[in-house]
N, C-alpha and C positions, 0 to 999 in steps of 0.2 A: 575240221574239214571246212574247205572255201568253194561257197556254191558258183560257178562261172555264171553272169547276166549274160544274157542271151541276147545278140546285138540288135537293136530294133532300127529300120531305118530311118532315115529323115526324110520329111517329104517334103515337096517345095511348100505346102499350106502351114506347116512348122515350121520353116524359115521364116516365112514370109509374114506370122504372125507374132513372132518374136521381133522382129525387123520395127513391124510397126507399132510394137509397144514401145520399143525403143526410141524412137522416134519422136514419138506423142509425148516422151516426158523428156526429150531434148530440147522438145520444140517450143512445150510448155514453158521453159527456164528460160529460153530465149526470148520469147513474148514479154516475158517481167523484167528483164535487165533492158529491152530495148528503149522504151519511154523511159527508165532511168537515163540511159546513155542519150538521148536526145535532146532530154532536158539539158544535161552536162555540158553538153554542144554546144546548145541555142546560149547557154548562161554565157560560155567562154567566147564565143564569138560576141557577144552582145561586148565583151568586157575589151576581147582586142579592138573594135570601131571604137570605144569611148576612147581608150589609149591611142589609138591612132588621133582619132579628133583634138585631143588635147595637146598630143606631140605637136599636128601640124598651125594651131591656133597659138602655139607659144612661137615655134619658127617666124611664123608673120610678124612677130611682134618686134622682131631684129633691126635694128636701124638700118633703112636704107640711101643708097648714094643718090644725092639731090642734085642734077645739074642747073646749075646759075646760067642762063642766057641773060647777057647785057647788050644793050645796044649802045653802040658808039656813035 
């Protein structure tokens, strides 16, 4: 024999504190990967300006056309 649970309702202070437990351990995880993920950033962008700089200090470096004025 299978006893029927007896439907209890939900109130909004049960959502609402399931809601924010939930929340608090999303929010927690996200607080830890962000300073990873920022550091990540700052590293990679540090590394595109070097490679830009280097790119554009080697371009300089290209022989350029020298005009000859002579007087007659």
């Amino acid at each position: 024999m299978t006893k029927t649970a007896i439907p209890t309702k939900i109130t909004r202070d049960d959502l609402e504190s399931k809601l924010r437990a939930l929340q608090g351990d999303v929010q927690g995880k996200v607080d830890d990967q962000k300073s990873t993920l920022m550091a990540a950033g700052a590293g990679f962008g540090t590394l595109l300006l070097i490679i830009f700089f280097l790119l554009g200090k080697r371009s300089g470096k290209k022989k350029t056309t020298f005009v000859e004025i002579r007087r007659v």
